[in-house]
C-alpha positions in Angstrom: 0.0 0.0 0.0 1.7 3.6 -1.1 1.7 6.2 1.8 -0.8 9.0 1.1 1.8 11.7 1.0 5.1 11.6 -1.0 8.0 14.4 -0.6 9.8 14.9 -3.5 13.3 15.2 -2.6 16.5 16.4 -4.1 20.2 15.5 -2.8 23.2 18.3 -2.5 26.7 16.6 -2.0 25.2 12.9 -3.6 28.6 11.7 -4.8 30.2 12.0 -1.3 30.7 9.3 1.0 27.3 9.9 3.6 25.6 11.5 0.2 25.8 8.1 -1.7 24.2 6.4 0.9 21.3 9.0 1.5 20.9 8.8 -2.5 20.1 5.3 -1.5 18.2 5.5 1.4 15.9 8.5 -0.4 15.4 5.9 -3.4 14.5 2.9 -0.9 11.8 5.4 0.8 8.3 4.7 0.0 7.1 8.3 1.1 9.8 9.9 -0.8 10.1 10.7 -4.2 14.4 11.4 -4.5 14.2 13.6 -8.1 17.7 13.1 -8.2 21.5 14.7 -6.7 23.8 17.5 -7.9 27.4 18.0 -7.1 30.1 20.0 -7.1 29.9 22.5 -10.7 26.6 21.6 -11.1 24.3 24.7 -12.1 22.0 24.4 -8.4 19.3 26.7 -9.4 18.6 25.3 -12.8 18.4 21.6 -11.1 15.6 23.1 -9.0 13.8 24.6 -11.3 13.6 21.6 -13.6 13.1 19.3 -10.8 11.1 21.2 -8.2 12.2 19.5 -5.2 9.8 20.0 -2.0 12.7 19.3 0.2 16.5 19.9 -0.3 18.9 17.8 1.9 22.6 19.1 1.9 25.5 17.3 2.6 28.1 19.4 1.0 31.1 22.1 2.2 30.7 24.4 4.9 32.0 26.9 1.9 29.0 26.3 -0.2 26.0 24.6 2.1 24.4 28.5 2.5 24.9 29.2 -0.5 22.9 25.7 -1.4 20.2 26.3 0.8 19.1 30.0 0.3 19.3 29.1 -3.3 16.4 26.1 -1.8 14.3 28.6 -0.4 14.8 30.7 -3.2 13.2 28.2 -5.4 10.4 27.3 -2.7 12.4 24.1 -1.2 12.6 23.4 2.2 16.6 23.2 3.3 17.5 20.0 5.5 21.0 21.1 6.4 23.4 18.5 7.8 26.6 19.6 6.8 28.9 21.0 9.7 30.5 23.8 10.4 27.9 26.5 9.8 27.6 29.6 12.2 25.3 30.6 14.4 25.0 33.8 11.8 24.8 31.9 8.4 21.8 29.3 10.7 20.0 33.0 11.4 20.1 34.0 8.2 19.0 31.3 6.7 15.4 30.8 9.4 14.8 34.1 8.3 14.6 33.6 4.4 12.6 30.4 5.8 10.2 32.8 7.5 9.7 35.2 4.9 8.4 32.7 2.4 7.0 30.7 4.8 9.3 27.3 4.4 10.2 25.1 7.0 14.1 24.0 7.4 16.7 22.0 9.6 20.2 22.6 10.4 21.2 20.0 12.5 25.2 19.4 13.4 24.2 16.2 13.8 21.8 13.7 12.2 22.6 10.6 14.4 19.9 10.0 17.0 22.4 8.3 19.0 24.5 11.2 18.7 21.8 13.7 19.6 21.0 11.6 23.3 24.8 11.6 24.1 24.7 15.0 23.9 21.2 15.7 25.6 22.5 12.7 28.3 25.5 14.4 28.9 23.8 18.2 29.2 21.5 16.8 32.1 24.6 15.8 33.7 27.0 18.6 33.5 25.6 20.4 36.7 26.6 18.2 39.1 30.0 18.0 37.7 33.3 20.4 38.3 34.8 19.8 34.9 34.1 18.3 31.6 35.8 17.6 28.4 34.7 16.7 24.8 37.2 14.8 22.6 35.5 13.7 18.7 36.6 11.9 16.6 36.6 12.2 12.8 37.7 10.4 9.5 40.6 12.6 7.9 38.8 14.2 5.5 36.5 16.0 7.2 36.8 19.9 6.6 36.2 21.9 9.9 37.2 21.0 13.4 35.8 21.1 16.1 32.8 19.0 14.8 29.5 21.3 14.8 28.3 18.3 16.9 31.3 19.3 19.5 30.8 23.0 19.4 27.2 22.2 19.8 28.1 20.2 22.3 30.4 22.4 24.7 27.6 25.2 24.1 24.9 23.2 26.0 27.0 22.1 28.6 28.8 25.4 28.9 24.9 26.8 29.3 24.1 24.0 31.9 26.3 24.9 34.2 25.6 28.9 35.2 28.8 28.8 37.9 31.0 27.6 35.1 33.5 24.5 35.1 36.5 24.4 36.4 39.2 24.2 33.2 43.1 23.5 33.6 45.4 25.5 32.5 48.8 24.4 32.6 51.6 26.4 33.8 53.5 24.8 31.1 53.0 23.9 28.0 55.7 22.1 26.4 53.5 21.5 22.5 51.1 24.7 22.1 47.4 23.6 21.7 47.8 20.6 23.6 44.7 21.1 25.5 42.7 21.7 22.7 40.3 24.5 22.7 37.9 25.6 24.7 34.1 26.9 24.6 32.6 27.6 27.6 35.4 26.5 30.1 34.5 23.4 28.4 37.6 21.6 26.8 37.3 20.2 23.0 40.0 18.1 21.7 39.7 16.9 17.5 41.2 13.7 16.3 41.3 12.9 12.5 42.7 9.5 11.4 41.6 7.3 8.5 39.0 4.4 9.7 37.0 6.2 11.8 33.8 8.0 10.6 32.3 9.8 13.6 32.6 9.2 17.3 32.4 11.3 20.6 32.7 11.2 23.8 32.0 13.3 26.9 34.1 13.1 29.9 32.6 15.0 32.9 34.7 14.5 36.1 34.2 15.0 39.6 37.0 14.1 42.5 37.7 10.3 43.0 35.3 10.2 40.0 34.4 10.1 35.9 31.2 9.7 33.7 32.0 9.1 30.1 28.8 10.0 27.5 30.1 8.2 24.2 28.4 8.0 21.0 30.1 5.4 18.3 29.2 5.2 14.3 30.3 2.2 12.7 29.0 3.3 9.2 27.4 6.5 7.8 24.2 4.4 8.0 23.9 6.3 11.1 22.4 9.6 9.4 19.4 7.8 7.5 16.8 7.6 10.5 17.5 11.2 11.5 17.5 12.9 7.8 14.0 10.5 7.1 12.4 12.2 9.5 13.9 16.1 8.8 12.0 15.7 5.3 9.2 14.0 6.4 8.6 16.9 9.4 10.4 19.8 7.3 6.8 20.1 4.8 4.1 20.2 7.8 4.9 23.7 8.2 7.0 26.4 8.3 8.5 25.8 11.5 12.2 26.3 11.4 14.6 23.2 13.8 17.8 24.1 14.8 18.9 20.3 15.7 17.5 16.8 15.4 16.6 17.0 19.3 13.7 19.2 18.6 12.7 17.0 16.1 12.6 14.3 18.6 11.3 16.1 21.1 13.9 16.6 23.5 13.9 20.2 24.0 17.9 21.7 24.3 19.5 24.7 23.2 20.6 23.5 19.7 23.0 25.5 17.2 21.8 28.8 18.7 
C-alpha cells in the first residue's frame, strides 16, 4: 500500500561518502520521491527549477551549504541542512529567508539520534560536575574541526552549568594547543585518522570520579533515520529546527 503523502526530494553533495548512501536510502523510501542529486559544478538553481524539489537535503562544504540552501528557499524548497560547520549567523540568516516565504528547514550538526541523546544525556549531567571535556573523533577528510556536533556540544553544557567548570590551565606547555580549545570552560579536543567516521565522547569528572557519554558510528548508515524524519517533518509547516533533538522532542539549546 503507497503512503498518502510523497515528498519529492533532491540531494546536494550525492557523490560523497554519507551523500551516496542517503541517495540510496531517499530511493529505498516509499514516502519519498528522491528527483535526483547535484554536485560540485553543477548549475544548483537550474536543477531546482527543472526538478522542483519539496525538500532539499545538503551534505556538501561548509563553503558552499548557504549558498545551497538559500538558493532552496529561493526556489520554494525546504533546506534540510546537515553539513557541519555553519555559524550561528549563516543558521539565522537562513530561518529568516525560511520565514519570509513561509518554508520550514533544519540545520542539524548532527543527524545521528544516537548522537543527539549523548549530547542531551550528557547536558543533564554537567551540573553536578566540576569539569568536563569533549574529545570527537573524525575520519581525515572532514573539513572543519571542532565538529558542529562538538561545538554544539560544549555550548549546552557550557549553558548547563551557570557557575561555570573548572578548566586547567597548565603552567607549562611544552607542545602549544595541547589542550585543545575551549568553549565555555568546556575543553574540545579533535582527532582525524583514516577508519573512523564519527565518534564522541563526553568526559565529565568530579574528584575520585568520571562519567563518560560516548556516542560510536560504525557506518554512515547512522544519518538515514535522523534525515528520514527532517523531510518528512520539514513540509508540515513552516517551523524552522535548529537540531535533530527538537525533532525528537527533547527540548535543548541547539546551534543557537
Amino acid at each position: 500500500m503507497l503512503p498518502d503523502i510523497v515528498v519529492r526530494v533532491a540531494l546536494a553533495g550525492h557523490r560523497g561518502r554519507t551523500g551516496s548512501e542517503l541517495a540510496r536510502a531517499l530511493e529505498a523510501a516509499t514516502d519519498v520521491e528522491y528527483v535526483g542529486g547535484v554536485g560540485r559544478g553543477d548549475d544548483l538553481a537550474a536543477f531546482l527549477a527543472r526538478r522542483r524539489p519539496q525538500v532539499l537535503v545538503d551534505f556538501t562544504h561548509p563553503g558552499v551549504a548557504l549558498d545551497n540552501a538559500l538558493a532552496a528557499v529561493r526556489a520554494g524548497a525546504a533546506p534540510v541542512v546537515g553539513t557541519s560547520g555553519l555559524g550561528p549567523e549563516a543558521v539565522d540568516r537562513l530561518e529568516e529567508a525560511c520565514r519570509a516565504v513561509g518554508l520550514g528547514g533544519v540545520v542539524a550538526p548532527n543527524f545521528a539520534v544516537g548522537a543527539v541523546l549523548m549530547m542531551r544525556l550528557a547536558e543533564l549531567a554537567a551540573p553536578f560536575f566540576e569539569a568536563v571535556e569533549v574529545i570527537e573523533m573524525h575520519h581525515a577528510g572532514k573539513a572543519d574541526a571542532p565538529s558542529g556536533t562538538a561545538l554544539a556540544t560544549a555550548r549546552r553544557l557550557a549553558a548547563s552549568k551557570p557557575g561555570g567548570f573548572a578548566h586547567n590551565r597548565p603552567l607549562t606547555v611544552t607542545l602549544p594547543g595541547a589542550r585543545g580549545g575551549e568553549e565555555g570552560g568546556v575543553a574540545v579536543h579533535s582527532v582525524r585518522l583514516p577508519g573512523v567516521v564519527a565518534d564522541q565522547e563526553v568526559i565529565l569528572g568530579l574528584p575520585g570520579q568520571t562519567l563518560v557519554v560516548a556516542h560510536r558510528t560504525t557506518s554512515r548508515e547512522c544519518y538515514v533515520p535522523g534525515v528520514l524524519l527532517a523531510v518528512r517533518k520539514v513540509v508540515e509547516g513552516p517551523r524552522f529546527y535548529r537540531g535533530l533533538d527538537e525533532l525528537l522532542g527533547l527540548g535543548g539549546l541547539g546551534l543557537g
